[in-house]
C-alpha positions in Angstrom: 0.0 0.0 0.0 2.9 2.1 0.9 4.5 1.7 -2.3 0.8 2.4 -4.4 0.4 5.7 -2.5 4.6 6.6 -3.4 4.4 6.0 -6.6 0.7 7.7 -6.5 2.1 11.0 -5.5 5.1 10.7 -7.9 2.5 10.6 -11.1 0.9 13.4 -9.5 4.1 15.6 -9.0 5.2 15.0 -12.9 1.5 15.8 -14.2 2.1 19.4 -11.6 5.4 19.6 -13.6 4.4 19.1 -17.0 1.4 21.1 -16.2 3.4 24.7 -14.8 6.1 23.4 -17.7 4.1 23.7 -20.3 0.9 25.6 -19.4 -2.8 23.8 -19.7 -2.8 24.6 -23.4 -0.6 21.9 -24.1 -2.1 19.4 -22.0 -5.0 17.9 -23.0 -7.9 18.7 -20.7 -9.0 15.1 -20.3 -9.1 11.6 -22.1 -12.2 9.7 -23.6 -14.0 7.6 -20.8 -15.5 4.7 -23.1 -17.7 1.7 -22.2 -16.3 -2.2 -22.4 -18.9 -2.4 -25.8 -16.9 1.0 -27.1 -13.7 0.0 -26.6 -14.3 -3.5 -28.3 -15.8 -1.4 -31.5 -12.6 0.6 -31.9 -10.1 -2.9 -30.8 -12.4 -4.4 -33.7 -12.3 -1.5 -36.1 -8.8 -2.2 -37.7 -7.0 1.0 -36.9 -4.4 0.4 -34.9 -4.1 0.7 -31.1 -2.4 -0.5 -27.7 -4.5 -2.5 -25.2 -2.7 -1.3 -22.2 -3.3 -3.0 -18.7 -2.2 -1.0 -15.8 -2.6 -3.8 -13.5 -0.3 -5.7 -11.3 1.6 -8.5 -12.9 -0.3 -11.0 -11.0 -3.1 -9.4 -11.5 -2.7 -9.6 -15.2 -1.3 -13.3 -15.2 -4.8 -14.4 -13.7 -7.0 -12.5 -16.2 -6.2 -10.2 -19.2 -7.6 -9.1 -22.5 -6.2 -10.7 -25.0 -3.2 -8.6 -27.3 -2.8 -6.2 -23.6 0.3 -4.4 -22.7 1.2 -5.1 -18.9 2.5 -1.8 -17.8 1.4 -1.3 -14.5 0.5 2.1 -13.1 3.0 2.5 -10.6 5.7 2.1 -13.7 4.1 4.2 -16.2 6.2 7.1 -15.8 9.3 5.2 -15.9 8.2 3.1 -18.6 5.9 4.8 -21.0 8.5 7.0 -23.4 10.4 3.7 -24.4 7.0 1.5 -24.7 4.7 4.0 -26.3 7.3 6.1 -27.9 4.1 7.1 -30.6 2.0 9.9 -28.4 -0.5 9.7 -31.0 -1.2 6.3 -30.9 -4.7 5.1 -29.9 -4.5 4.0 -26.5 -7.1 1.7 -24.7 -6.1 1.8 -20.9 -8.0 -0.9 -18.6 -7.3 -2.0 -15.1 -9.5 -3.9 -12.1 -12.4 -1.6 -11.4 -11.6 1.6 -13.0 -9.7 3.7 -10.6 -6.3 2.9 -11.8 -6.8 3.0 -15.5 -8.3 6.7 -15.0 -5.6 7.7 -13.0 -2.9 6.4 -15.7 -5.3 8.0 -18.5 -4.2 11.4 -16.6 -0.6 10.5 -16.5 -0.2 9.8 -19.9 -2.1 12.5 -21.1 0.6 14.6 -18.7 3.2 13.0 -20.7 1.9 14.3 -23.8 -0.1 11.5 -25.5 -3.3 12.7 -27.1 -5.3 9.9 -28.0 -6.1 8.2 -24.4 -9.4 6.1 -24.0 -10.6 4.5 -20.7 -12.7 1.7 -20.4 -12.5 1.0 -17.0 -11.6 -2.2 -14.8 -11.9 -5.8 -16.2 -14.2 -6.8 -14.0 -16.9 -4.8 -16.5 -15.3 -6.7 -19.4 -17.9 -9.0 -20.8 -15.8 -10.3 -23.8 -13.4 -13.5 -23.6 -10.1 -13.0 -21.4 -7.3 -15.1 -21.4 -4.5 -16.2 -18.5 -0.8 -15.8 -18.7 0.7 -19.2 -19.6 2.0 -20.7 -16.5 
């Protein structure tokens, strides 16, 4: 919990940096909150995207999304310029229930990428998941 709250407080300090950096002009005011049914639409509609899942890795090895990105939140800022070097990119975030995928929306959008949908926590997904292999 200790560590979740840390790195919490870090994605917040570099979204106040970026923000007084760069002035809320270049900072998208907010990303696209979708539904499970939207976000299988667009991962159906053959443009390109990244499924990303800001879970744990445990988390993630139990149930995923098929085609997901593990990057959990509490990496994201360390993690996101070499793994999502395109800040165009259609991005699908997901997590458990919600509250983690919406706070990494923010943080990427802080980091400058500008096409950011959140669909919420897995536990909403009614389409076929898949576990890690063991």
């Amino acid at each position: 919990m200790k560590k979740f709250v840390a790195y919490s407080v870090i994605a917040l300090l570099l979204f106040l940096a970026l923000f007084f950096l760069y002035g809320p002009e270049k900072i998208p005011a907010e990303y696209t909150k979708i539904t499970a049914e939207q976000a299988q639409t667009l991962m159906a509609d053959g443009d390109p995207f990244i499924l990303l899942d800001v879970r744990t890795p445990e988390e993630f090895a139990e149930a995923h999304i098929k085609t997901a990105l593990l990057l959990p939140d509490y990496e994201l800022a360390a993690r996101a310029p070499a793994e999502l070097p395109d800040k165009h990119a259609r991005i699908l975030v997901y997590c458990r229930s919600g509250r983690r995928s919406a706070n990494a929306a923010n943080a990427l959008l802080a980091m400058g990428y500008t096409n950011v949908f959140d669909f919420g926590g897995i536990i909403d997904w009614p389409f076929e998941t898949e576990r890690a292999p063991q």
